[in-house]
C-alpha positions in Angstrom: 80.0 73.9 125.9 79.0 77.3 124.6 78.1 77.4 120.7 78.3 80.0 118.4 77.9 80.2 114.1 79.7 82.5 112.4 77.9 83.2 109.0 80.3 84.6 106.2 79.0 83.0 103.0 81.5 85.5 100.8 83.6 84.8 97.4 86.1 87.7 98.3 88.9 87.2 100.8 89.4 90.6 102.5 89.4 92.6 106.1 85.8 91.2 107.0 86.7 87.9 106.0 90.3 87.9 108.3 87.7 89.0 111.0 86.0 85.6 111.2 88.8 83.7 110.8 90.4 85.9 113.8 87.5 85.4 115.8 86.4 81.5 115.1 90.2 81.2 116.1 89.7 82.7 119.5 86.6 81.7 120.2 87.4 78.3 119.7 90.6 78.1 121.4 88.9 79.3 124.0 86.6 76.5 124.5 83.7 77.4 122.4 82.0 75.3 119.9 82.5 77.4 116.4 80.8 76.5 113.4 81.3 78.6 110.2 79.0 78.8 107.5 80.9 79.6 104.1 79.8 80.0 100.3 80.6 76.0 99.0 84.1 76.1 97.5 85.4 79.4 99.2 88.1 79.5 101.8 87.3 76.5 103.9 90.9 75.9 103.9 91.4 79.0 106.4 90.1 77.8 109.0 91.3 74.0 108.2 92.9 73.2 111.8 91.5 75.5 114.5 90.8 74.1 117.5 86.6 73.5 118.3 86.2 74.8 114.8 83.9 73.3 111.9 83.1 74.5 108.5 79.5 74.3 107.2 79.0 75.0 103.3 76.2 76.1 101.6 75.4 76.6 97.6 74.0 79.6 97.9 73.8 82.8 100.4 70.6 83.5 97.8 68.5 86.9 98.1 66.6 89.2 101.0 63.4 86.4 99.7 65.6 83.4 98.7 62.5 80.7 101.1 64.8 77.7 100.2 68.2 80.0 101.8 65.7 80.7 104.8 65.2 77.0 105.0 68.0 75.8 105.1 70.0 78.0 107.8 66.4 77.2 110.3 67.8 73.9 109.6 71.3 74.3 110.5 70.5 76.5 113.4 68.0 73.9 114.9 70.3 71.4 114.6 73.5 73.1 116.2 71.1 75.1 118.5 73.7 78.2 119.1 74.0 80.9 122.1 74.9 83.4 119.2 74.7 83.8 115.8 77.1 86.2 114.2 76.8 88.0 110.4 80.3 89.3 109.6 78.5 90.8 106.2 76.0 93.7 105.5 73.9 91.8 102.5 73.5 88.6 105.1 71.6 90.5 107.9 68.0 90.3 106.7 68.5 86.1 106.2 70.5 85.5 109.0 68.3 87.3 111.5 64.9 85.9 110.2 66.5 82.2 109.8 67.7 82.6 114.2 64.9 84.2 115.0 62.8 81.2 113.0 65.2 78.7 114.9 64.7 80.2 118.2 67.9 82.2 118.4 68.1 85.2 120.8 71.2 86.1 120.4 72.1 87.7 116.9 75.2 89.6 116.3 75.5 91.9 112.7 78.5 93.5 111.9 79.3 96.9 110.5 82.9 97.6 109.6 82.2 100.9 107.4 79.5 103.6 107.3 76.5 102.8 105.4 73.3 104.3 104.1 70.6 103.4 105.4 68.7 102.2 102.2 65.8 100.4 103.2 63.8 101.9 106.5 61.4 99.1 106.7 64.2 96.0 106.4 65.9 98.0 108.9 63.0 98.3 111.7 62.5 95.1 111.4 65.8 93.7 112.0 66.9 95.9 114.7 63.8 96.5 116.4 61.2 93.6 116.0 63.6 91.0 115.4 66.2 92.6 117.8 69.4 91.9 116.3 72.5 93.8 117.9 74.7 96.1 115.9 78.6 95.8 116.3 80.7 98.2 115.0 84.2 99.1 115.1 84.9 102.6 116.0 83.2 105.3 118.3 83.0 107.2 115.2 80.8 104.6 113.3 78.9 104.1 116.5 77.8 107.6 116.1 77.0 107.6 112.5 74.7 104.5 113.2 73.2 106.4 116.1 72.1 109.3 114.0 69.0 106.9 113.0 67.0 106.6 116.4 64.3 105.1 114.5 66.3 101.8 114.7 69.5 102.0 116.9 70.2 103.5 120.0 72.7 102.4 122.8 71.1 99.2 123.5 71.7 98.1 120.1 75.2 99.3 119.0 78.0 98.3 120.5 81.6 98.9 120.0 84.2 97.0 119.7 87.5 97.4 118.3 89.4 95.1 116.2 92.4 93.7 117.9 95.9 93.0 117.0 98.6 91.0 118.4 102.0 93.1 118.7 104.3 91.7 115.9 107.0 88.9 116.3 110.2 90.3 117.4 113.3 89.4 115.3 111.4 89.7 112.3 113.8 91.3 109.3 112.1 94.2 107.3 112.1 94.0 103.7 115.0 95.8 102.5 113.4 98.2 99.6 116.7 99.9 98.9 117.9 97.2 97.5 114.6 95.8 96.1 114.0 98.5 93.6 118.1 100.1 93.1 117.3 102.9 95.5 119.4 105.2 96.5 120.7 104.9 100.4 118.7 108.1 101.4 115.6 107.1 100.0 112.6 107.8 101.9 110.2 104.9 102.5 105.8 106.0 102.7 104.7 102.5 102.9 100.4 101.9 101.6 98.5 98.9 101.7 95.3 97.6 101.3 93.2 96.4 98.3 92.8 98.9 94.9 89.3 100.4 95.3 88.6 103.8 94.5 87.4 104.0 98.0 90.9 103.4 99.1 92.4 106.7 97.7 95.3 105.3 95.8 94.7 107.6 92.8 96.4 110.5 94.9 100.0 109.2 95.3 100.7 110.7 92.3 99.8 114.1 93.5 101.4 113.3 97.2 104.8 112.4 95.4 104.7 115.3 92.8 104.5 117.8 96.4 108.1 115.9 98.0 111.5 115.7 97.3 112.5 113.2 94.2 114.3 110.8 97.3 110.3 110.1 98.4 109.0 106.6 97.3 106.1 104.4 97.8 105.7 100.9 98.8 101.9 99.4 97.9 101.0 96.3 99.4 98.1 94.7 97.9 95.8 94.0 94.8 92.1 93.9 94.3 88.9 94.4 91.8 90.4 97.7 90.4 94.2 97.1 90.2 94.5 97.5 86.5 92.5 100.1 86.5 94.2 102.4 89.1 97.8 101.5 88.0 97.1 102.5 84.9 96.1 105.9 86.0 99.2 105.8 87.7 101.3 104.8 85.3 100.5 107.7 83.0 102.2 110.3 85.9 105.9 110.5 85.7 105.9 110.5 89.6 105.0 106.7 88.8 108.5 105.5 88.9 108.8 106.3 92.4 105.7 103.9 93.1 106.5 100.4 93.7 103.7 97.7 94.0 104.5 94.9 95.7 101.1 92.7 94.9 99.8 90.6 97.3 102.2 90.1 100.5 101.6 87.5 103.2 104.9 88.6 105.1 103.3 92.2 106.2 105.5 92.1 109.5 108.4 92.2 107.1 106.8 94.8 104.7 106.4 97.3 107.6 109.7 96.4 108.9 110.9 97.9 105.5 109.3 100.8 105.4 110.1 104.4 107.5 106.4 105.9 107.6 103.2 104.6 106.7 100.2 106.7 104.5 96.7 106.6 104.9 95.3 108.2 102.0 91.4 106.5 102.2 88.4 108.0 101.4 86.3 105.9 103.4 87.3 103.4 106.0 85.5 101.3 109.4 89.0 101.2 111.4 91.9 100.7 109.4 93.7 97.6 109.9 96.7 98.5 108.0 96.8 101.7 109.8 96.8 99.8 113.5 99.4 97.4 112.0 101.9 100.1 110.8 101.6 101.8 114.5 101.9 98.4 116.5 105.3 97.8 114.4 106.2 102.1 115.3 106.1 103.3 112.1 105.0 107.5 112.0 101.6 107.6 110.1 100.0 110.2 108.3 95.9 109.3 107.8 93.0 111.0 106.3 90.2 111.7 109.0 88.2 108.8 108.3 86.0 107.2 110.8 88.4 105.2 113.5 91.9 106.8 112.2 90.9 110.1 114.7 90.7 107.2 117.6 93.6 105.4 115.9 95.6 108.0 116.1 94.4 109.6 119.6 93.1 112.5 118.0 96.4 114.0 117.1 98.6 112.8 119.6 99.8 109.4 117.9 100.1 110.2 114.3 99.1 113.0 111.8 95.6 113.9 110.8 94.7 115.5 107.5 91.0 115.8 105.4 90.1 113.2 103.2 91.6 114.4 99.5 93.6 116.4 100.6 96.9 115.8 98.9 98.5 119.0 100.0 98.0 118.2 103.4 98.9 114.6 103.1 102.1 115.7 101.3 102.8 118.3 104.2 102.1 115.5 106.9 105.0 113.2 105.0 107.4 116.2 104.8 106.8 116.6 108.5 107.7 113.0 109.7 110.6 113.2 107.3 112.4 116.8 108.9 111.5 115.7 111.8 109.1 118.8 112.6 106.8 115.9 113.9 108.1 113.0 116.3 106.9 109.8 117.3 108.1 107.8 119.9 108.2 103.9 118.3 107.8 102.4 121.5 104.8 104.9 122.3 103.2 103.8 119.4 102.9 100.3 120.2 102.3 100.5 123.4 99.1 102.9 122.6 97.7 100.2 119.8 98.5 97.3 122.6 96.6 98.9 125.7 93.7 100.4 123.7 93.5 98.1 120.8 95.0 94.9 121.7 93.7 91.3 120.9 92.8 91.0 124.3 90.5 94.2 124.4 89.1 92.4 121.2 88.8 88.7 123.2 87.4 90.1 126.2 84.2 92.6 124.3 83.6 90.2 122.0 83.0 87.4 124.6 81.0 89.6 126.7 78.8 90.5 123.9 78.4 86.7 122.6 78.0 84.9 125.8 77.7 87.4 128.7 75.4 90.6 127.7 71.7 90.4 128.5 69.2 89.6 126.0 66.7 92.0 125.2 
């Protein structure tokens, strides 16, 4: 049976984190043997019930020189002796790689979901070139970005591979925020989601809204580290009336049910998950040009692209969809995300690259 550890030793519950749980699910329904190593007292209860799929926790993920961290994964990996370790998070790639390469690992996975500086050259050499990890990312466009350091990636060592999506359950009833929030019957839905970072771009829908008819509202799904922070900015706009935060939402296939277009308004983003989800249920989308929205939205052809902080442009895209002076076929839509970004893409690259790929 084929064995692989997923290490995501994390106390925040976010887009990375869904990524393990995706993949341990997968994996292990497959047939592989999937042990996850998580922070002790930190979602365990996730993955409680997959199929071939353990939990492993540790006290401590510890730092880049934590000896008794380093012990202790040699002594997990020796013991489960893995075809593949994978790192779903940045600050775990030094430990993780020494501690497989210490157990006799080969095959070690890091992933990249967003660009980042490259802050540490000699760390860096010496995971991806003398202890030969392999670099996924999750866009062409961060594949580039990675590849403009030849000193330690080059196309042997970054691969691509998109994050995948089921299409939604059929039958499923949007939210009905006309009623929600006292709306008026034509009220015009822009849908947002994702957790309040600055990062995120939230700050803006202030601006967007004070460029669009008085009918225009937003839906936020979400919360996050700077929530108070960013609503309160909000707040202090009078377009903040016509922003309605929802908080945390578990029934997402109902929230973009609800909604009639969906806004990107990020500064910074790997692929956007919300973004795929809004086009696999149809929605229109307007997105920033952040790395994997251009890809997302086929360059143009599947949704509206403007520049990051850009509210004029973000405004325009909205009014757009809303006249009608840009269409989108629904059915289009999904059937783009499902042939070039559907869970089985995902399944497929992701077990080549574990289990299949050659070793170098």
């Amino acid at each position: 049976m084929k064995r692989a550890v997923l290490f995501c030793p994390s106390k925040v519950w976010g887009g990375i984190e869904k990524n393990v749980l995706l993949r341990a699910r997968f994996l292990g329904e497959s047939g592989v043997c999937v042990y996850v190593i998580l922070l002790e007292g930190f979602f365990a209860e996730h993955f409680a019930g997959l199929d071939n799929v353990s939990v492993i926790e540790v006290k401590s993920r510890g730092g880049d020189f934590n000896l008794a961290v380093v012990a202790n994964y040699v002594r997990i990996l020796r013991r489960l002796r893995p075809d593949v370790v994978f790192a779903a998070l940045k600050k775990d790639w030094w430990l993780v790689s020494l501690s497989s390469r210490l157990a006799g690992v080969k095959r070690v996975i890091l992933y990249l979901g967003i660009a980042r500086r490259v802050k540490s050259p000699i760390k860096f050499f010496a995971i991806f070139r003398l202890m030969k990890s392999i670099l996924m990312v999750n866009s062409d466009s961060l594949k580039q970005e990675m590849l403009r350091h030849p000193r330690f990636f080059d196309e042997n060592n970054v691969v691509r591979v998109y994050n995948g999506f089921s299409q939604p359950q059929s039958g499923v009833r949007g939210l009905d925020f006309r009623a929600m929030f006292d709306l008026p019957d034509d009220a015009v839905i822009v849908g947002c989601a994702g957790r309040f970072s600055p990062m995120k771009g939230f700050d803006q829908l202030p601006d967007v809204l004070s460029r669009l008819p008085d009918n225009v509202h937003v839906v936020h799904a979400g919360e996050g580290e700077f929530e108070e922070q960013i609503k309160s900015a909000i707040q202090a706009r009078p377009e903040s009336s016509r922003i309605h935060f929802l908080g945390y939402r578990q029934d997402m296939d109902a929230f973009f049910g609800g909604i009639d277009l969906f806004l990107l308004c990020s500064r910074n983003e790997g692929m956007a998950n919300v973004l795929n989800e809004a086009m696999s249920h149809g929605k229109p989308a307007v997105s920033t040009r952040v790395p994997g929205s251009e890809e997302l939205l086929g360059h143009g052809r599947y949704g509206i692209l403007v520049d990051v902080d850009d509210v004029d442009a973000m405004a325009e895209g909205v009014r757009k969809l809303i006249s009608g002076d840009r269409a989108f076929d629904a059915e289009e839509l999904r059937q783009w995300i499902d042939s070039e970004f559907g869970m089985h893409r995902m399944v497929d690259e992701t077990n080549r690259l574990f289990f299949e790929a050659p070793v170098k």
